[in-house]
N, C-alpha and C positions, 0 to 999 in steps of 0.2 A: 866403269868407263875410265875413270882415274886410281885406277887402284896402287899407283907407284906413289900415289898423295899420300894415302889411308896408309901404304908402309913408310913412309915418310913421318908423318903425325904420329906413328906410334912409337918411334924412335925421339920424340921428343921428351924432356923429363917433364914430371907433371907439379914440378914446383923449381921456385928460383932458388939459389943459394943464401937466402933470407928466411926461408919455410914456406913464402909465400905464396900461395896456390896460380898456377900459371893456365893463362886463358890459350888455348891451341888450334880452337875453331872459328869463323868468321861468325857464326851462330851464334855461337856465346856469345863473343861481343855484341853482335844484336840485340841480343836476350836483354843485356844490363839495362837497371833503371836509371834512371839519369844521378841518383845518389851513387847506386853503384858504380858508376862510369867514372863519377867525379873524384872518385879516390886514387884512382890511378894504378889500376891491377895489373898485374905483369903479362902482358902477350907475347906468343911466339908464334907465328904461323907459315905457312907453304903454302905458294898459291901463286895461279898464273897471271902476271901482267895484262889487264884486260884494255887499260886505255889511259889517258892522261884523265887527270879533272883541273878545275879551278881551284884556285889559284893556278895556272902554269909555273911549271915547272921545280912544284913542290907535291904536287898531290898526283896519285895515281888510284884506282879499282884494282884489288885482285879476287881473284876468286877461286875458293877452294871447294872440295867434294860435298859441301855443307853450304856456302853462300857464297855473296857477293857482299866486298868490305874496302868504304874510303878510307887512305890515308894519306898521312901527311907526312913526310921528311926531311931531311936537310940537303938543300938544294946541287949538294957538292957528291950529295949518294942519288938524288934522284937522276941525275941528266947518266944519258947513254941509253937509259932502259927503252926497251922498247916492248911493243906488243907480241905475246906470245913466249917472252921470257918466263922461266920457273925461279922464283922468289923465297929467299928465307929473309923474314922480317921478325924485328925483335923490337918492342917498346911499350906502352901504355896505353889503355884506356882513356878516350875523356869524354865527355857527353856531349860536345857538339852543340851545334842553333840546334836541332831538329831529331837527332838518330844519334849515337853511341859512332864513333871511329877512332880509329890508330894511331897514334905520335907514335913515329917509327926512331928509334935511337942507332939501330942499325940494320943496312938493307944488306942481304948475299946473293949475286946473280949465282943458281948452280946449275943451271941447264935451261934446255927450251922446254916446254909444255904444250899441250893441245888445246885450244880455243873451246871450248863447249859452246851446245847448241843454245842458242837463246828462248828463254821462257816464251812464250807467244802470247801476247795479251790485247785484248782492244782498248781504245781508248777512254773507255769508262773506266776498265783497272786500272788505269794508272791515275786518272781522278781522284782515286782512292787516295793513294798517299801510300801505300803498302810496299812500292816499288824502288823505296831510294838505294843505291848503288848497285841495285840488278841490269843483269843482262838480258835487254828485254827484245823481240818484234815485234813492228806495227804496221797497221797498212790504212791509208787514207786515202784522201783527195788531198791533191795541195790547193790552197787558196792561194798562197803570197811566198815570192822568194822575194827576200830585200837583205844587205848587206847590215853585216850585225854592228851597230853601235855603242861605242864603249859600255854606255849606260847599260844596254844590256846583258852586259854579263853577270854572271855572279859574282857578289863580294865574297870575302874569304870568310867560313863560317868562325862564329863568338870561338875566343880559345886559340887562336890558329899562332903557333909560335915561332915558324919560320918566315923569315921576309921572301916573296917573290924574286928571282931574280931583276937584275935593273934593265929596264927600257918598257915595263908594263905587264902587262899580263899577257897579250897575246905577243906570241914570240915573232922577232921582225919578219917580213916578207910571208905571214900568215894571212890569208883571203880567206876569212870565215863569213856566210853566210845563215841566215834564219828562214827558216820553211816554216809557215801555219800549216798544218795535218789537221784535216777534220774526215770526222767519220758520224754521220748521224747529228744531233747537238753537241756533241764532246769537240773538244779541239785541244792541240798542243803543240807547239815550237818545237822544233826541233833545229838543235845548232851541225851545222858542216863545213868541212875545209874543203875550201875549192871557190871559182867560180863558175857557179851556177848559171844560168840564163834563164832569166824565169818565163819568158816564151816556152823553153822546153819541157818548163814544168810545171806551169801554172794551170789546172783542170786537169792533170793527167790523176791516174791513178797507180800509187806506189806501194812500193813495201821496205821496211828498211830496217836494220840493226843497229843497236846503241846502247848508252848505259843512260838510266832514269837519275833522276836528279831532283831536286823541290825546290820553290820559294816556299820561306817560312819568315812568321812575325817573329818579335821579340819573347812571345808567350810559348813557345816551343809548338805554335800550332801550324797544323800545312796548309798553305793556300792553294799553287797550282804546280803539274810537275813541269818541266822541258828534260830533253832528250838531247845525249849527244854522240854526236856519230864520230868512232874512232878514227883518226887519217885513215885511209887503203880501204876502206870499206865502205862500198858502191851502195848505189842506190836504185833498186829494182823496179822499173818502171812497167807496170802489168796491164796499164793501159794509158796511150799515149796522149798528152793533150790533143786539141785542134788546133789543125798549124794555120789556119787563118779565124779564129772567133769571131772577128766582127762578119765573116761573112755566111754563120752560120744563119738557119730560120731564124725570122724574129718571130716573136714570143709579145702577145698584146699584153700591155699589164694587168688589165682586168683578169687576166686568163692564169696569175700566179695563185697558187694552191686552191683552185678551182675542183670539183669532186673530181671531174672528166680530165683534170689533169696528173692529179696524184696517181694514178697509175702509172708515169712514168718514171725512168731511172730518179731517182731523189740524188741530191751533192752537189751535182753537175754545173756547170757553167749555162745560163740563159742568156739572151740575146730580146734587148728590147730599143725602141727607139720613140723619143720623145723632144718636149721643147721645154727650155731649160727655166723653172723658174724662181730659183734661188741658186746660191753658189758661194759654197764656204773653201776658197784653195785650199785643198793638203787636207779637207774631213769631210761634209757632207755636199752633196747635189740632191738637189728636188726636179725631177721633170714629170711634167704632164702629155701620157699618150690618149689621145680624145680627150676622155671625159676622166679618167683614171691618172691620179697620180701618183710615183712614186720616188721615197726616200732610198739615196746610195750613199753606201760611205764608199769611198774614195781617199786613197792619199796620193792622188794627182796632183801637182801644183799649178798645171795651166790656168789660168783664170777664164772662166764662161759669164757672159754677158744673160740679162732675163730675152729670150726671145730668139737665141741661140738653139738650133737642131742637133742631137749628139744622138751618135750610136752608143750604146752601154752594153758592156759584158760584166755580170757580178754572180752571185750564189746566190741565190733566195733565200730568206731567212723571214722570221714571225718578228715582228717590231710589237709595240705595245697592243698594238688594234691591228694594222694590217699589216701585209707584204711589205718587205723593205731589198734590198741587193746590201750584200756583205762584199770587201774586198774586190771592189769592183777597177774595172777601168772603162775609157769613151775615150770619142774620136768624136772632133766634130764637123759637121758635116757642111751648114751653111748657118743662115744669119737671117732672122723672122722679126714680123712687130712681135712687144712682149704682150705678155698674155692677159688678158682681163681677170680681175677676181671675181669668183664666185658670191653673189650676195646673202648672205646667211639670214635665214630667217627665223630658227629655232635649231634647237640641239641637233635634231634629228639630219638635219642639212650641214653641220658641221661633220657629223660621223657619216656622210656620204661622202664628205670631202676635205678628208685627212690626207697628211700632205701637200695640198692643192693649197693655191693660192686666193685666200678669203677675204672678204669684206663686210664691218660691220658699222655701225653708227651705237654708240653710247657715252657715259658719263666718266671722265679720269676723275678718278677717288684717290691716288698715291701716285707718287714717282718718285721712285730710289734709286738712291744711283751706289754703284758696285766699282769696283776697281777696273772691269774690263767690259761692263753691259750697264743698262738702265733697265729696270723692273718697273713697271706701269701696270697696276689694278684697273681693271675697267668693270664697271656696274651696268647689264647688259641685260635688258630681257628676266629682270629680278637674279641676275645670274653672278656672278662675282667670275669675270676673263682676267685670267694673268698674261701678261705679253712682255716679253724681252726684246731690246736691240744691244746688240753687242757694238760696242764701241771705245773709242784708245781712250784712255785714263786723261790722256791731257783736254778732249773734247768732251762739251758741256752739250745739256739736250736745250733744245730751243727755249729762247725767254718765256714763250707762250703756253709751255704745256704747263697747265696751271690747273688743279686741283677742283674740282666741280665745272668742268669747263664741258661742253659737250662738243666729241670729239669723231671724225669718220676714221675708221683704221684697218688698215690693210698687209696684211704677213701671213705666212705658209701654217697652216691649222696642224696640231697634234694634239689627237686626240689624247686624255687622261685617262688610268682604267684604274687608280686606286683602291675604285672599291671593287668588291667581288662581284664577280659575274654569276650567273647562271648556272646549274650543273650541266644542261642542254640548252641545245635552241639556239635563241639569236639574242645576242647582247649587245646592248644597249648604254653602252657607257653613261655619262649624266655631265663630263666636264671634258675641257679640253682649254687649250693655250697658244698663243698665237705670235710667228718670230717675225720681227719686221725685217725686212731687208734694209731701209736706210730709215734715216728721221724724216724724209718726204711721204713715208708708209703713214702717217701722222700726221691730219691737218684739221685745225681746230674752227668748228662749223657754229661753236658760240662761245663767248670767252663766259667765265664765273661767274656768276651776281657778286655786286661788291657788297650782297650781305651771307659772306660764307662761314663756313665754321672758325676759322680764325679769326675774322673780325669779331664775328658776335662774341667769341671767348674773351677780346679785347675787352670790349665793350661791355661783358658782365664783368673781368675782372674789376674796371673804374670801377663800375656800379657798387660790386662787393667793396669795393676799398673807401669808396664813399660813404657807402654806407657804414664800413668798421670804424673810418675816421667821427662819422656823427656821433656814431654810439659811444665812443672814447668823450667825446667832446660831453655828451650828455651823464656819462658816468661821471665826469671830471666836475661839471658841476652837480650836479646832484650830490658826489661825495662832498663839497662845497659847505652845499646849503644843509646837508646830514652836519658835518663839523659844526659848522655855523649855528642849526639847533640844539647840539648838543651842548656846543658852548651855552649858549640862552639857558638850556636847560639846565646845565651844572652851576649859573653862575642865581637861576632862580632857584635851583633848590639848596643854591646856599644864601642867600636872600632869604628864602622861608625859613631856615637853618634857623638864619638869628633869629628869626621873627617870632619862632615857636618859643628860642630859649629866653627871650626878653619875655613871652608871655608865661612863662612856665615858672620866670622868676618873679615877676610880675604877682601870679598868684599864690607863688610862695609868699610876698611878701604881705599880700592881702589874708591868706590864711594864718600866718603868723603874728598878723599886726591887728587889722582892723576883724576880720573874723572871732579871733583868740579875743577880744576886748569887746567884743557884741555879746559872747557868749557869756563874758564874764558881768556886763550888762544885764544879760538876763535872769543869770543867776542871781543877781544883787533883787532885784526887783522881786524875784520870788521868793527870794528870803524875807523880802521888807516886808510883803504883803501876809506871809507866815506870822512877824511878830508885829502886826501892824495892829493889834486889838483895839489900840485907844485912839485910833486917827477918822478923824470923821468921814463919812461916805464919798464926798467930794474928793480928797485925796487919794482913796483908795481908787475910787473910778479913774483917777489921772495916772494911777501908780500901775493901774490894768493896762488901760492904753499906753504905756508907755513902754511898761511888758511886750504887749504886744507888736510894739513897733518894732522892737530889739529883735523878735522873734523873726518877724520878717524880713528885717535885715539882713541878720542873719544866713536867713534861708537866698535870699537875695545874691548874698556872699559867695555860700558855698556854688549858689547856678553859676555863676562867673569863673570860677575854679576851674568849675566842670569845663565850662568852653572855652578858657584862654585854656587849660595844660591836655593834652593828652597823653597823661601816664598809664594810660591802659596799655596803651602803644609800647610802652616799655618793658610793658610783662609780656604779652602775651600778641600773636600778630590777628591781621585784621577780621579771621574769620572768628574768630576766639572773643574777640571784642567787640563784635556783632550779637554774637553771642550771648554776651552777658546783657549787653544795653536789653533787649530783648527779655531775655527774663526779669531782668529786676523791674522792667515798665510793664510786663502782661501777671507779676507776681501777687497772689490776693487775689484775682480776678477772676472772671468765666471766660475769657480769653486761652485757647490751648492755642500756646508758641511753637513752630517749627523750623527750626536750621537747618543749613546742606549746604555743604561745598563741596563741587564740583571741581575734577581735574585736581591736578598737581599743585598742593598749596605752595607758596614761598611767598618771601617779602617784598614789598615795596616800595619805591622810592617816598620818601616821609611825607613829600607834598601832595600823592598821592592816595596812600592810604591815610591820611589824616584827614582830607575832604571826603574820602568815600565813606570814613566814620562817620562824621558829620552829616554825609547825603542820610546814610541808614538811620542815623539817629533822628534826625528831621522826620523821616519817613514814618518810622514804626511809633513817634512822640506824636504827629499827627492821625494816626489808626485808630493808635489805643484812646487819645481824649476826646475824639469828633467822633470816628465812625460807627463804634459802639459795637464791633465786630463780634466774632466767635471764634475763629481762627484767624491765627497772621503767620504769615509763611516768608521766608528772608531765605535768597537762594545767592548764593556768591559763586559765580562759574570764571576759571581759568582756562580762556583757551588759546593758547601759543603766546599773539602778544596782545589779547582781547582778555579785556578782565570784563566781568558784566554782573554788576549788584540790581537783584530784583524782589518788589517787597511786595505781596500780594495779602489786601484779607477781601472778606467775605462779609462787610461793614453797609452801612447807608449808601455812601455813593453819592455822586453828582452829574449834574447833567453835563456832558463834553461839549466844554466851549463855554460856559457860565463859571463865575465866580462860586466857589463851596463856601457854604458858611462857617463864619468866626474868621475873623480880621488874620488871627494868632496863624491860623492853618493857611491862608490865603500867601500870606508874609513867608511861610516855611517851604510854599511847594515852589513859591518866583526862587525862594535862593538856593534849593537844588539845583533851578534850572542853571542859576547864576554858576554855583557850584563845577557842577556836571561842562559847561562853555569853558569855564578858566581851565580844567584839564583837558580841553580838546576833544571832548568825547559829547556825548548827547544823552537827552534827558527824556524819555517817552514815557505820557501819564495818562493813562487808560481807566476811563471809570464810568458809570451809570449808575442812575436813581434805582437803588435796592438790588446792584447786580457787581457793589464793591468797587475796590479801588486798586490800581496796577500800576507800579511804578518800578520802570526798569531804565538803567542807568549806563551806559557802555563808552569805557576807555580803552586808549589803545594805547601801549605801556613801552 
């Protein structure tokens, strides 16, 4: 078909004067990946002028025996060209938002060329995204002609190195409009020069020529295409709108996609008539025919009143749950009371009456407020309803809608289908939401208890802070009266300090003075009595007794030693010195002695282990001289800050609650108990006639 191309392209050299391998087909350029693109390969190519693109009047489509290819050049080579020109362009690669195109460095008009036939595609290939700068046809339904607004056009894609010419994009005295094309669920804009009249074109059914185009994100991916139709190239109208719509049959609403209906033409323009009971100017209408209502979008700006009659012409389209009209327009007719709500009694009556204007009674849980609307939770039938009012940023919602307040509320039901349905059958959605038309849709039927979640928060906060303030207060003293005994305790156990080392010197001094000089006493006397031959018996009997007093002194001396010093304490700690008193009092004897200590031995404080020496030694010195035992058993247990000396034998015994006999033992077990009180701890003494004696001792250290 173009075969003067193909001799064309083969007269091209297949590299530049750099060695650099030279791209000569639009194909190639396509082919590149966008790394390849971005290096900037040398292109030459021949191809016919197929159309302007965006930017005006830098960008154009050609297309050669191999494809269709944008490019971009310097606004000084692009103006004059026109469609159907034959093209020699000469410059670079660059990878573009979206597809690989041309930086043209220089353009050559060298003749006309022939238009090729356009690829024929439906509007799902071009959904694809496969179609950007081909030359394509399509045929639909128009929904909407509306005059194209800046905003709508395309920016110039990433990369784009020429500036537009000045006074904008579309060049002055250009009347470009936008066509929605649909065909089945697909749909696409398509842009045209001209004024259109969307009377002539609104429901007709078309066909039309153009080059494909895309929106694309920043990620090089494609969103949706639009179409743009060359100047001079008409638009083939294959079936003609209706040139009066509203006064085609009306159409019940219940009766949209109906089984008995779907057999007829699908796309098409319906005709229904209703009474109006919401009204968003310039987006949605709500009307109810009978018992059936339904949602239109509309970008009419008239405003409609609730209770207002309209005829509607729109496309039937599937909304979340039911029938809705796409791209609609109305006329309205006259002027009705507004409509009662529906009163809902369960879900079930909500999804009978989506879209419809509802009524319910439950509890406001939230109310937030948004920059253009107020979000209000409602707690419904154990149900959690969402409900919006849209309203201006500078307006506040009523003082009274208050948070546990039980509340009547009234706005147009839409149903929710998040979760999935059925693979057949009849579905059953489980949620839906509800738009109020004003803040009178909202009137509060009981206000909050004033004992709600906020106060009572209040109210345990005090609580808690009252209560963290006691405990403070009770830590603060109690640390106090801890210092306080610690003081006591540090200041007696330096009080017992001295008291030990006055007594320790004490019997130092008795053992070095009056002991050392008893003994030496004694000695004398037994020598005397050695060389005493010639002294008469009277003497000798006084020199015996005398002995003997010395002796007992003596021994008198050293018990005193014993109980003012305790230097066992000094060797050895208190289980160890338990220990010993123990052996050397059950030693020679039919007495078998047994020790244990229990837990983690360490030491302690001196006023302590010195009285628990003295409790043991009390204990086991009364066992071994009264009870006449067999066994005596001395268990010393540590646990944490519980010390607990316990002496057990298997002796005589006494009756619990009677005095034991011997004055000596009686005197020994009052001053454990005395003992055992001055460190703060207690004295339990366990005993019976022939069933032994138990004495256990417990401080807290």
């Amino acid at each position: 078909m173009m075969a003067w191309l193909a001799l064309g392209v083969a007269c091209v050299q297949a590299a530049d004067p750099s060695g650099q391998a030279v791209l000569t087909t639009a194909a190639q350029v396509r082919a590149l990946t966008e790394a390849e693109a971005h290096s900037g390969i040398p292109v030459h190519l021949r191809g016919v002028f197929m159309g302007e693109a965006d930017p005006k009047g830098i960008a154009f489509v050609i297309q050669d025996e191999t494809d269709g290819i944008y490019i971009q050049g310097p606004a000084a080579l692009v103006a004059g060209l026109g469609r159907g020109d034959l093209l020699e362009v000469e410059g670079v690669s660059d990878p573009g938002g979206f597809a690989p195109y041309v930086v043209a460095h220089h353009i050559r008009k060298i003749g006309r060329g022939q238009i090729p036939e356009p690829i024929r595609v439906t509007l799902d290939e071009l959904n694809a995204g496969q179609m950007d700068a081909k030359w394509v046809e399509i045929s639909g339904i128009v929904r909407s002609v509306e005059p194209t607004a800046p905003s709508d056009l395309a920016p110039p894609p990433p990369g784009t190195r020429y500036a537009a010419p000045s006074g904008g994009v579309a060049q002055s005295g250009d009347r470009k409009v936008k066509m929605k094309l649909a065909s089945g669920s697909a749909h696409v804009i398509v842009e045209l020069n001209g004024g259109l009249k969307p009377e002539d074109y609104v429901g007709a059914a078309v066909r039309l020529r153009g080059l494909c185009f895309n929106l694309h994100n920043r990620n090089r991916q494609f969103v949706r295409p639009f179409v743009q139709v060359p100047r001079g190239v008409e638009v083939v109208v294959e079936s003609p709108s209706p040139e009066k719509p509203f006064s085609d049959q009306l159409r019940p609403v219940a009766s949209l996609f109906r089984f008995e209906q779907l057999t007829e033409k699908h796309g098409h323009r319906v005709h229904v008539r209703g009474i109006v009971v919401h009204h968003r100017p310039g987006a949605v209408l709500w009307v109810r025919d009978g018992d059936q209502s339904l949602r239109v979008e509309t970008t009419q700006s008239e405003v409609l009143q609730p209770g207002d009659e309209v005829d509607v012409v729109g496309f039937p389209a599937r909304s979340e749950y039911s029938a809705e009209l796409e791209d609609a327009a109305f006329q309205k007719r006259s002027t009705h009371q507004a409509l009662l709500p529906h009163i809902l009694t369960d879900i079930s009556s909500a999804l009978r009456n989506d879209a419809d204007l509802v009524q319910l009674e439950g509890r406001l849980a939230e109310v937030r407020r948004f920059p253009d609307s107020i979000a209000l939770t409602l707690d419904w039938r154990q149900t959690t309803i969402r409900a919006q009012l849209y309203l201006p940023e500078n307006a506040s919602a009523p003082a009274d809608w208050l948070p546990g307040s039980i509340v009547r509320v009234s706005g147009v039901c839409s149903v929710k289908t998040d979760e999935a349905g059925p693979l057949g059958g009849l579905w059953e959605p489980h949620s839906f939401e509800l738009l109020l038309r004003s803040p009178a849709d909202l009137s509060v039927i009981q206000p909050p208890p004033w004992w709600n979640a906020g106060r009572v928060v209040w109210l345990l906060s005090g609580f808690l802070a009252l209560a963290v303030g006691s405990v403070a207060v009770v830590m603060l003293a109690s640390r106090r009266r801890l210092q306080d005994q610690e003081h006591r305790r540090a200041m007696a156990e330096t009080e017992f300090t001295a008291i030990l080392s006055e007594r320790n010197r004490v019997a130092r001094e008795i053992h070095d003075t009056l002991s050392q000089n008893l003994g030496a006493i004694s000695v004398q006397l037994e020598l005397a009595r050695t060389h005493a031959a010639g002294i008469s018996a009277p003497a000798l009997n006084h020199m015996g007794a005398a002995h003997k007093l010395a002796r007992v002194a003596l021994a008198d001396a050293r018990d005193s030693i014993w109980n003012m010093r305790s230097h066992v304490l000094e060797r050895s700690d208190l289980g160890e010195a338990l220990e010993g008193i123990l052996v050397r009092m059950t030693e020679g004897t039919v007495v078998t002695p047994n020790m244990r200590v229990d837990g983690v031995r360490r030491r302690l404080p001196p006023i302590v282990e010195n009285n628990l020496l003295r409790i043991g030694q009390e204990a086991i010195t009364n066992a071994s001289k009264y009870a006449k035992p067999t066994r005596l058993d001395v268990t010393l247990t540590f646990e944490g800050r519980i010390v607990r000396l316990a002496v057990e034998d298997d002796g005589l015994g006494f009756m619990h609650g009677t005095q034991p006999r011997g004055d000596r033992r009686n005197f020994g077990l009052v001053g454990i108990k005395e003992r055992a009180e001055l460190l703060g701890g207690t004295a339990e003494i366990k005993s019976a006639p022939g069933q032994g004696t138990r004495v256990i001792v417990t401080v807290s250290v």
